[in-house]
C-alpha positions as CSV (number, residue, x, y, z in Angstrom):
1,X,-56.0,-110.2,-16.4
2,X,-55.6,-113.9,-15.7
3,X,-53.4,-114.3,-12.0
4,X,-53.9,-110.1,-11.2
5,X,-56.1,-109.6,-7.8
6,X,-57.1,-107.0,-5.3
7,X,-53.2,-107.2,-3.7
8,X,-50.9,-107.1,-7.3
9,X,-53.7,-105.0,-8.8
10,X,-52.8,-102.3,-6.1
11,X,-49.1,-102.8,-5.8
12,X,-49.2,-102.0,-9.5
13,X,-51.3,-98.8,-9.2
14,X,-49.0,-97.7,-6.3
15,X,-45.6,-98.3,-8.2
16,X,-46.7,-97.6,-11.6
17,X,-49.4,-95.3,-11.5
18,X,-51.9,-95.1,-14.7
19,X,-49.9,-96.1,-17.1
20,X,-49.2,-92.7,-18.6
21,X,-46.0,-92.3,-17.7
22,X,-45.0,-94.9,-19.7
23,X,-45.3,-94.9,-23.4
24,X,-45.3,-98.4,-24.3
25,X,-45.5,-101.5,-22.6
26,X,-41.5,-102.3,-23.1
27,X,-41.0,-99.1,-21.2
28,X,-43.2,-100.6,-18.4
29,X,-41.1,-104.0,-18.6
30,X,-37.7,-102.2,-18.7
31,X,-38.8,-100.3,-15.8
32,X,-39.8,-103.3,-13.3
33,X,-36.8,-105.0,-14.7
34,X,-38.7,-107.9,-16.6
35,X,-36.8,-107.3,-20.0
36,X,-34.0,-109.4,-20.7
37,X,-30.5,-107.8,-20.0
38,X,-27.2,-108.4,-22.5
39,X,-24.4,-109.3,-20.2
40,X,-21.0,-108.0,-22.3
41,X,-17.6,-107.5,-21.3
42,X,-15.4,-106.7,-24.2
43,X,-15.6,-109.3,-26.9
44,X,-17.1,-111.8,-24.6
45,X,-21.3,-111.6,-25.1
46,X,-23.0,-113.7,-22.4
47,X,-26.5,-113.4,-24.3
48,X,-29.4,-112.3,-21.9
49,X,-30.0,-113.0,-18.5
50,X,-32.6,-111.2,-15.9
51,X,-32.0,-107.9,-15.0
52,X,-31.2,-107.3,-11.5
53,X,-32.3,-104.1,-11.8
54,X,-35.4,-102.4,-11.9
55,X,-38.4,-101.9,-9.1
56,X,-38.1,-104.8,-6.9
57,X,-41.8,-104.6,-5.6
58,X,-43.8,-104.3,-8.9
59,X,-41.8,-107.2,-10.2
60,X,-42.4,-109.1,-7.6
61,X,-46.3,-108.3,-8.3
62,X,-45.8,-108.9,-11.8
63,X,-44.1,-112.8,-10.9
64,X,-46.9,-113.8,-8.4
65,X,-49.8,-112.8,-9.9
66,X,-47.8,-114.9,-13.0
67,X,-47.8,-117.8,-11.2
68,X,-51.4,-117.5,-9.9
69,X,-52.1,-116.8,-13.2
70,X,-51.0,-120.7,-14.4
71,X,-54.5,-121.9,-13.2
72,X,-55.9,-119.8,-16.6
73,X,-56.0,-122.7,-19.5
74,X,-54.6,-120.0,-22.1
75,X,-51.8,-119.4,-19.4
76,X,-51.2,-122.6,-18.5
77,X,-50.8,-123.1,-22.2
78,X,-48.2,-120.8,-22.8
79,X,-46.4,-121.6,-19.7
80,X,-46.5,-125.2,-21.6
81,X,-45.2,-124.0,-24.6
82,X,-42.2,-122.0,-23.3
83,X,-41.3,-125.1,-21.7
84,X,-41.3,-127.5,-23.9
85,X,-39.3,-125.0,-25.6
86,X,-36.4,-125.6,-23.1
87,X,-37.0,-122.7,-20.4
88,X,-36.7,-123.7,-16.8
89,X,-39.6,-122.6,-14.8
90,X,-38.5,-119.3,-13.8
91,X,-37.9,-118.3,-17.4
92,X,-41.2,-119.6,-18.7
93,X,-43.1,-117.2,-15.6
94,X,-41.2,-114.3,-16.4
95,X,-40.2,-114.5,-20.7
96,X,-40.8,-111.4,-21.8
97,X,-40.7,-111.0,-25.5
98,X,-40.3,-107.5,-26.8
99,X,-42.6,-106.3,-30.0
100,X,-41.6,-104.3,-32.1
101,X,-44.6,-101.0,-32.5
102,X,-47.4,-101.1,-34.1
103,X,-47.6,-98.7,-36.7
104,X,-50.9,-96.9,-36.6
């Protein structure tokens, strides 16, 4: 992967292990605290912001290797993209856009 090296790579081993223990890559983003979170009180919906939860250290891996990732052209291009779509730069690194399962 584009932006992942020898330091991310390991932080990601250390705090996620294999991979096994999660069952699908949403359950790996909802665990480091990428996936949007709704904000609701009531009637009032504040639509999604970051989570401020989740493991601080693997998202941190997650966001630089992100942004060392930008020197990729196809990253770059969708960094681009999610900008010219009207994210600021944080939310173009870090947009996380949840699929629904493939059925096999």
């Amino acid at each position: 992967m584009p932006g992942v090296g020898v330091r991310a790579g390991a932080r990601t081993l250390i705090e996620a292990g294999d991979g096994s223990t999660f069952p699908t890559a949403d359950h790996l983003a909802a665990y480091a605290g990428l996936a949007p979170a709704t904000r609701s009180s009531g009637a009032s919906i504040r639509g999604e912001q970051p989570s401020r939860r989740g493991n601080k250290q693997l998202k941190r891996a997650f966001f630089l290797a992100t942004f060392a990732a930008l020197a990729d052209p196809a990253s770059r291009a969708y960094y681009d993209k999610k900008i010219a779509q009207g994210k600021h730069h944080t939310q173009a690194l870090t947009f996380y856009e949840s699929r629904p399962a493939i059925a096999a």
